[in-house]
Every structure is written in C-alpha cells, then in structure tokens.
LODO-212501 format. One record per residue (C-alpha): residue in three letters; x, y, z. Coordinates in pm, whole numbers, always signed. Example, Ala and Ser with C-alpha at 12.3 -4.5 7.8 and 13.67 -1.06 7.14 Angstrom:
# LODO-212501
res,u,v,w
Ala,+1230,-450,+780
Ser,+1367,-106,+714
# end
This chain:
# LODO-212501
res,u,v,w
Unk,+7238,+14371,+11490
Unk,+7221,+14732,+11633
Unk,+7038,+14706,+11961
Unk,+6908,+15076,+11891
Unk,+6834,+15012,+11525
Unk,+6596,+14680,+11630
Unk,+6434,+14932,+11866
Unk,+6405,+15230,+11575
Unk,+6254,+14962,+11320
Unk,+6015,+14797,+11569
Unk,+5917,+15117,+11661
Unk,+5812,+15212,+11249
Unk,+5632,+14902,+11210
Unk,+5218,+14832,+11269
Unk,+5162,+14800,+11643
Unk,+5171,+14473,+11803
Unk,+4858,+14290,+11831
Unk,+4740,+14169,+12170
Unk,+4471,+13885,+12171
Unk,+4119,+13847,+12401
Unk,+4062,+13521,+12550
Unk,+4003,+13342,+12239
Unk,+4130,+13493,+11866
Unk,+4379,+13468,+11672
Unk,+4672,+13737,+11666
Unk,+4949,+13881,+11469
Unk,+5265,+14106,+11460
Unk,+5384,+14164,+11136
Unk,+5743,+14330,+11036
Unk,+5783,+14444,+10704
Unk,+5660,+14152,+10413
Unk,+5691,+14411,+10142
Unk,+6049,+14495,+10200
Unk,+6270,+14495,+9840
Unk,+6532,+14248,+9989
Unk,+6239,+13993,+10009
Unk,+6286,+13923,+9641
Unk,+6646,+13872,+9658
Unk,+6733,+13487,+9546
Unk,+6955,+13409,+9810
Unk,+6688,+13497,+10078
Unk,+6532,+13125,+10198
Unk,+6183,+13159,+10357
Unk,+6047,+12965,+10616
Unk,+5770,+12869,+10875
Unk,+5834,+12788,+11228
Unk,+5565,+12640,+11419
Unk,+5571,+12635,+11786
Unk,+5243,+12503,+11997
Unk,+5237,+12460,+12392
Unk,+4989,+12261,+12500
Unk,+4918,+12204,+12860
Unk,+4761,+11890,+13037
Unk,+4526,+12060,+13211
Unk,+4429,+12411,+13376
Unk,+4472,+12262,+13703
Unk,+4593,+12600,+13819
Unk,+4641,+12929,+13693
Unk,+5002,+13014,+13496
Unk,+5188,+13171,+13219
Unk,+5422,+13150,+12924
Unk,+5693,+13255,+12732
Unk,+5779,+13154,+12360
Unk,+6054,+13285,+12209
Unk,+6024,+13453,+11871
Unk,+6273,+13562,+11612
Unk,+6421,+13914,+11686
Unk,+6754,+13963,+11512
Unk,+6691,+14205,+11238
Unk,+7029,+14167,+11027
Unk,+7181,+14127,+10675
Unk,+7116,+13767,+10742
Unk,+6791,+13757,+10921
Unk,+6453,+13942,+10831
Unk,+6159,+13821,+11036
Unk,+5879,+13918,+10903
Unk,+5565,+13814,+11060
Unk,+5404,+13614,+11351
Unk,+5099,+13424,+11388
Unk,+4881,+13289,+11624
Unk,+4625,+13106,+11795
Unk,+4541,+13018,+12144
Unk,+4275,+12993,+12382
Unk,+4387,+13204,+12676
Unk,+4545,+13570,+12723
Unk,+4838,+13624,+12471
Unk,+5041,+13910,+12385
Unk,+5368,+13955,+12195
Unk,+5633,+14133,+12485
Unk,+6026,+14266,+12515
Unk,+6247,+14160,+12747
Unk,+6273,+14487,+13019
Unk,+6694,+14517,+12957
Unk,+6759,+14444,+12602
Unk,+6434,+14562,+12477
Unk,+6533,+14332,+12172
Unk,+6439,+13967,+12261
Unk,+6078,+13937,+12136
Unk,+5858,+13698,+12287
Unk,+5456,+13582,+12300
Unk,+5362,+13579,+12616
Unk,+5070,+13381,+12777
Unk,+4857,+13360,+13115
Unk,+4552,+13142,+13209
Unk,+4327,+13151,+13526
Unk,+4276,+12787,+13723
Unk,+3983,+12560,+13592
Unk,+3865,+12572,+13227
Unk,+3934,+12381,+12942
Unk,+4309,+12295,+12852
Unk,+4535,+12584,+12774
Unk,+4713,+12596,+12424
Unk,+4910,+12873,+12233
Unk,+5056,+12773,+11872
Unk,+5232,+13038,+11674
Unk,+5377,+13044,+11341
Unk,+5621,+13295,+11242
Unk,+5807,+13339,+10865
Unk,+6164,+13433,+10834
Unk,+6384,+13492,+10588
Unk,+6755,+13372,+10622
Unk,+7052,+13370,+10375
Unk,+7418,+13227,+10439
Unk,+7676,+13463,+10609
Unk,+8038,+13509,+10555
Unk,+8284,+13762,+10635
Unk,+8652,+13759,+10467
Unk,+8886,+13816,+10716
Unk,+9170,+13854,+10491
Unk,+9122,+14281,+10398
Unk,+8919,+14480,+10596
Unk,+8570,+14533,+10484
Unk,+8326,+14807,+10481
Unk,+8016,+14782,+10712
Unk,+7792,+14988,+10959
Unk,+7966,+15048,+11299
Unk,+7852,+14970,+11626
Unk,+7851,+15316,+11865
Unk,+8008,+15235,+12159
Unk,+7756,+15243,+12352
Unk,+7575,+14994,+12163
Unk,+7946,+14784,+12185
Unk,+7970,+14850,+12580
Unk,+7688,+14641,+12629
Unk,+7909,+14305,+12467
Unk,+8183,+14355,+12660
Unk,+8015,+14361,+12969
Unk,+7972,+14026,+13284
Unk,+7704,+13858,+13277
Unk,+7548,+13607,+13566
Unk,+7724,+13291,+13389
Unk,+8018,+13490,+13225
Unk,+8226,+13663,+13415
Unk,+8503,+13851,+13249
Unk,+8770,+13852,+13540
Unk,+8960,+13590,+13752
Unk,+9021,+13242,+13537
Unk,+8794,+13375,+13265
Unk,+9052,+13600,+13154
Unk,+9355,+13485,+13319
Unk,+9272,+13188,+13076
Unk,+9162,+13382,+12768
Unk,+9507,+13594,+12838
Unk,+9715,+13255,+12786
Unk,+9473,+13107,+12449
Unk,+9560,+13495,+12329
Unk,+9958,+13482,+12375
Unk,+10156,+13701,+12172
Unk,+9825,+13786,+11919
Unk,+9790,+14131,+11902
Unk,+9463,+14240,+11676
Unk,+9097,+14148,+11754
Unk,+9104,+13897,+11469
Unk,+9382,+13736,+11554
Unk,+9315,+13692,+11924
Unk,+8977,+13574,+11864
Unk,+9088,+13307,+11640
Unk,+9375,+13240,+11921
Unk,+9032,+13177,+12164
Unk,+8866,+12984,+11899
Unk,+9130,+12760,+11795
Unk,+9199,+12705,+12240
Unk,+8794,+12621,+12237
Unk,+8807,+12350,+11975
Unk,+9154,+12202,+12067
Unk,+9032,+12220,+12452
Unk,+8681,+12148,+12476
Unk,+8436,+11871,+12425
Unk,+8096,+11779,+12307
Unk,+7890,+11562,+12582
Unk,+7609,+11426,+12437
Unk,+7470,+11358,+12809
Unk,+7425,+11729,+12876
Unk,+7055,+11809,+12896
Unk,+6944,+12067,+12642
Unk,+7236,+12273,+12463
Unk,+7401,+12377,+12856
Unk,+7366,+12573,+13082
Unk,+7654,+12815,+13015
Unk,+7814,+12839,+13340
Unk,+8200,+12896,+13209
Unk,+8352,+12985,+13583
Unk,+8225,+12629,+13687
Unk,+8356,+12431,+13369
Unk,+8699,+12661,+13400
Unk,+8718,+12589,+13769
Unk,+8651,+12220,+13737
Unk,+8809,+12142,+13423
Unk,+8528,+11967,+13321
Unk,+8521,+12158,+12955
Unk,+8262,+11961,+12823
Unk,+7955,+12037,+12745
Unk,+7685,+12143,+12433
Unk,+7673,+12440,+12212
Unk,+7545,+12717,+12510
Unk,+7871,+12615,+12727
Unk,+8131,+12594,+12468
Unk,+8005,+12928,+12269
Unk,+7956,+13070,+12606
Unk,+8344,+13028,+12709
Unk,+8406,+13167,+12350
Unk,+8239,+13536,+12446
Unk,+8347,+13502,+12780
Unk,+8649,+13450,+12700
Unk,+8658,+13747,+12423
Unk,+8538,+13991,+12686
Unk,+8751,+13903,+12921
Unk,+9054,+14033,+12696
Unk,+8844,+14356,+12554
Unk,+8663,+14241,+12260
Unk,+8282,+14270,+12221
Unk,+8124,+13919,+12167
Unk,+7761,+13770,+12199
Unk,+7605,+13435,+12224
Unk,+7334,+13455,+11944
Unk,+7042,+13165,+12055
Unk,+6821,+12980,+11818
Unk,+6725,+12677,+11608
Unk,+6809,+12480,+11326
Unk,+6548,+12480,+11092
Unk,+6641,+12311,+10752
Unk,+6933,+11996,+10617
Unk,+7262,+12133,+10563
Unk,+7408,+12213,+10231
Unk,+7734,+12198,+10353
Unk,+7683,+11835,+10359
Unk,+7708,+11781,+10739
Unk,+7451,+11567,+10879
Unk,+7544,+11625,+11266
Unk,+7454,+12017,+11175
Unk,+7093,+11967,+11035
Unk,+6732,+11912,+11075
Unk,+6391,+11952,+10930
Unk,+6046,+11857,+11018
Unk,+5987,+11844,+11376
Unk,+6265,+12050,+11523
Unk,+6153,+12077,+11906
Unk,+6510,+11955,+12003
Unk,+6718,+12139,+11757
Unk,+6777,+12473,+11961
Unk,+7158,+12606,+11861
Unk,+7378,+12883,+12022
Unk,+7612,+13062,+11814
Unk,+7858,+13344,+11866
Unk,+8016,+13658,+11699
Unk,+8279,+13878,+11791
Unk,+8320,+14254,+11649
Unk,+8598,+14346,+11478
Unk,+8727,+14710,+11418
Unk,+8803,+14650,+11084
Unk,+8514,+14369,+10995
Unk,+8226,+14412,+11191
Unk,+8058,+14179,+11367
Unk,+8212,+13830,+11293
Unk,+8012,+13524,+11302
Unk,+8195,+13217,+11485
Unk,+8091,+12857,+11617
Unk,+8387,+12638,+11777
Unk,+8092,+12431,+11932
Unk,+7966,+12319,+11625
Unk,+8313,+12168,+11509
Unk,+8310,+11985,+11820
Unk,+7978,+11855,+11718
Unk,+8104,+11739,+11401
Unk,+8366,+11554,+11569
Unk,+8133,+11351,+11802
Unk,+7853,+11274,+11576
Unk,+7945,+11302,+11177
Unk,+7930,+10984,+11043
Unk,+8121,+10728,+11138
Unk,+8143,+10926,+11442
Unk,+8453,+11016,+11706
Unk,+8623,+11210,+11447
Unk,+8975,+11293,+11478
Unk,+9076,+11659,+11461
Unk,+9292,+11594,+11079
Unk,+8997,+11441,+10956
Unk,+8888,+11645,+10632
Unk,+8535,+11685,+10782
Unk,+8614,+11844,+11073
Unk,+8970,+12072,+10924
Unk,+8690,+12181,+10661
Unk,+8477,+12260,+10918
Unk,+8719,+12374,+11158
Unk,+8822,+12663,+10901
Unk,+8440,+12763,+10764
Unk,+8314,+12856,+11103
Unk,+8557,+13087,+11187
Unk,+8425,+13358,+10992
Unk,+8075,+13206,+10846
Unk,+7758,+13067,+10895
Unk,+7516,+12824,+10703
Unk,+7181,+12981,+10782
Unk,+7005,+12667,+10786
Unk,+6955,+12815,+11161
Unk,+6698,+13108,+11249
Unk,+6825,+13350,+11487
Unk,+6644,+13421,+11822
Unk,+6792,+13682,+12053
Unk,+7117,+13750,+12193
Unk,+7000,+13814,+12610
Unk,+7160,+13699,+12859
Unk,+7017,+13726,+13249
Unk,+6668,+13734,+13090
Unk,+6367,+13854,+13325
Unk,+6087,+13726,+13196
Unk,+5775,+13985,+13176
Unk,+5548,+13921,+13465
Unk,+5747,+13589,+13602
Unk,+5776,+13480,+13960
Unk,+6069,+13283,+13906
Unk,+6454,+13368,+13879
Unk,+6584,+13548,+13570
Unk,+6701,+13279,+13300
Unk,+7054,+13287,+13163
Unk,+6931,+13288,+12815
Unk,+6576,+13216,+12655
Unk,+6602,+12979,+12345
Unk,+6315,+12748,+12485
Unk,+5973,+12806,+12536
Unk,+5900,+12850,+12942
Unk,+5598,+12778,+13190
Unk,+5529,+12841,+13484
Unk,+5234,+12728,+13723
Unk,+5125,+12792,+14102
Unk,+5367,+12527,+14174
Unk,+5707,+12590,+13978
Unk,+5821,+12671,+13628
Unk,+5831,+12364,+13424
Unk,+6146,+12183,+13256
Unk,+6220,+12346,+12911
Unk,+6432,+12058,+12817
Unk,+6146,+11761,+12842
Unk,+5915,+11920,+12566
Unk,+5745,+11561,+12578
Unk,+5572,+11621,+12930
Unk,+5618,+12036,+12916
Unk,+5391,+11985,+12637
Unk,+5529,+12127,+12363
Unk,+5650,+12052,+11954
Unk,+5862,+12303,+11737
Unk,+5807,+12256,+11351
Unk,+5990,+12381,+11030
Unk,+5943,+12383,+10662
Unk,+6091,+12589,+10350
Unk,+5775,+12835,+10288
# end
C-alpha cells in the first residue's frame, strides 16, 4: 500500500462522520467499487465493543480500524454506536492508520463504543521465480521502510546480524529469504509471551533470548531487512476466519478478541512488495496438532515454503505504524496499535487483558 495513494483515496471519499454524545456514526469507503463483485473477494464483519465498568473518571479511547487499501484488502465501511464523544482519527506521522477515537467526562452512566466495520479480503501470492509487473513505490514513499524505528534499530547487532543471515546473497530476494530462513531456523514461539510481543529486537538480539510471538519474530524480520537496505514493514491485524490451508494453529472465527497477528513484507525491485511470515511457521511448529513439530515435518516444510512469498487472507489488515502517537493521549507513544487502548485519570489500561479492559472482538463471513 502507497502511503500517498491511502491519503489521495481517503481524501475522494464522503467525509468522515463525527458523532454527538449519543448516535450512531459511520465512515464509509467505496461499497460500489467493480472489484466488489469479483469471486475471490471474501466479505466480512468485524465487531469490536469496549465497554467500561464505570465512568468513575473521565478518559478516552482508541480502536483500531482497517486501513490498508491494497490488491488484497478493500475496507469499505465502518459502523458505530456508543454513548459518549466518538470520532474516526489518523495517526499525526503516517496519516494512514485509521482509528475511532473516544472521550467521556467523570460521572454518568457506563461508557461503551461498539463498531462494526466490513472488509473485503482475497488470498495473496507473489511468484518469485520471474519478475512481475506491478505499481512502484517512489522513493520517497520507500524511504519511509527503510528507516529506525523506537524498537528496530537498523545499526549495531541488528545489522551486524542481518549482514551474517545475508552471507554471500546478493539480490533483495535472495537476501530476504537468507533473513527469513535465519528467523525460522533461529527463533522460537513462547506461548508465555503476553499478547503477540512487544517487538523489542535489540533486547532479544542482545540477550539471545529469540523467543517470542508474532510482533517480535516479524519485527527482527524488517529489522533485520533494513538494516542491510531493503524496505520492509510489520503489517498488524487479526485473524478473522478458519484456515483453508488446513492449519488449525493459523485460524479462528467467532469471538476473535485474542487473535491479533503481525505480518511482514519486504519490497522487491523486481516484485513489489512481498508478503512474508517466518513467525507463523514457528507457530505451526509449537501448536499444530500433535504439537512440538520438528522442522522436516511436512506441515511445517509446507508451510515453511508458502509464507515466503504468500498469504492466506483469513487475516484483515490493520496498519503498518510503528512509534504510534495516539490523537489527544497523555501517555507514551505505542510501538504499534493492533489493540484497542484506554486510558483514564489514573493510567492507560492493559490491552492484553480484554477480560477486565472490557472489551470482545467478533468475526463472521458477511
């Protein structure tokens, strides 16, 4: 996704809708678009509601909303309802990473927001064996992937390590795949990390403590990519449907509050951007059935192979921000925003215990 081209199409479509106290609000993209009838496209609903204990003093909130405009992501509306202040916002940097955003005064009756929003997905897949043709990125538009970031920095072991996974590979495919292949064959899954990570890849480097979920091991992917020159972004979201792939350990449906997933691409001079996930073969190694896979097992080889170059879009796309300020926040930026955030008089609350935040995610094939 062209950072300038989200900004140009947001920009044609009906202004955003801001909401009174009570009411119900929308922001529509573009429902009557042709590629809507396509019969790859799969629709679907995403519910997410925040519902607070009590108005015991006065704070605000952030959802996250589907942003990526792409050839395999269309959002194309959001809905909602709530019964304080809410208005649909951009991030100040990116200008990309849509969000609702929600404040409340102290007393009153107990704050809620619930919005719905419809996207359409379809599966990607890029052959990497002959170059392809596709849109390219200005570089201006490409400077902004290959640049630090709080968590990833691009210099010291960050790229004296990416140097050594790279070796003797000498195109942007190839050393990409070199990083990959070191991620899976180096890494780990920890099912005890709270949420999908933090991202921090200095600290795990440092440490050597390369486990971790999906936002620290696809993190040390694009790190590790900019660190030798190529463009690369974390791309945050949620998993929103089974797999047709047949893996069970990369699915959901139904109530999906805990199925955020981080993904990665890389851009390629003669491919475009390149869609990539070395955290999700470590997944399959820890949980597909029988679980504690080794790395020849046909699950995980299979796997190992599709996502390099190809993703299921089972998974709705949210942003890909790093360092995000959020609008009209007292707290510190956030390193990414894939969860919906509160904050109070007191603190901002935990993201990553929806059960006492309070909030529930939900998804189903529209």
């Amino acid at each position: 996704m062209k950072r300038r081209s989200f900004l140009k199409t947001a920009a044609a479509l009906p202004a955003l809708s801001t909401v009174g106290t009570y009411g119900l609000g929308r922001s529509a993209y573009a429902a009557a678009e042709p590629w809507a009838n396509g019969t790859e496209w799969k629709l679907f609903e995403v519910t997410t509601r925040v519902e607070l204990t009590a108005a015991d003093s006065a704070g605000r909130a952030w959802i996250p909303l589907p942003s990526v405009l792409s050839d395999y992501s269309r959002p194309l509306s959001n809905d909602w309802t709530s019964n304080v202040k809410t208005q649909q916002l951009h991030d100040a940097h990116y200008g990309s990473t849509a969000m609702l955003y929600a404040e409340w005064n102290q007393g009153g009756e107990r704050p809620f927001v619930e919005v719905s929003s419809r996207i359409l997905t379809r599966d990607r897949a890029v052959d990497l064996s002959r170059p392809r043709r596709f849109e390219k990125e200005s570089a201006v538009d490409l400077a902004e992937y290959l640049k630090a970031t709080e968590l990833l920095p691009t210099d010291g072991i960050v790229k004296s390590t990416a140097l050594k996974a790279v070796g003797k590979a000498n195109t942007d495919v190839a050393k990409s795949r070199a990083i990959y292949e070191w991620i899976v064959d180096n890494t780990f899954r920890d099912p005890k990390t709270r949420g999908c990570g933090q991202g921090d890849i200095k600290a795990m480097l440092q440490t050597g403590n390369l486990s971790g979920k999906c936002a620290d091991l696809n993190a040390l992917f694009v790190g590790m990519a900019r660190s030798v020159g190529i463009p690369a972004r974390d791309v945050y979201g949620l998993r929103i449907n089974p797999s047709q792939w047949g893996y069970r350990s990369m699915s959901a449906s139904g109530n999906v509050t805990r199925a955020q997933h981080c993904r990665a691409e890389f851009y390629s001079a003669s491919h475009g951007w390149v869609p990539v996930d070395p955290a999700d073969v470590r997944k399959v190694i820890l949980e597909e059935p029988p679980g504690n896979l080794q790395v020849t097992d046909a699950k995980v080889k299979l796997a190992r192979e599709k996502l390099f170059g190809a993703w299921e879009m089972n998974w709705l796309p949210y942003n890909t921000s790093h360092d995000i300020k959020l609008p009209n926040s007292k707290g510190a930026p956030l390193g990414f925003l894939m969860y919906p955030q509160v904050e109070t008089a007191s603190a901002r609350k935990d993201p990553y215990d929806p059960d006492n935040f309070k909030y529930t995610i939900t998804a189903k094939a529209a």
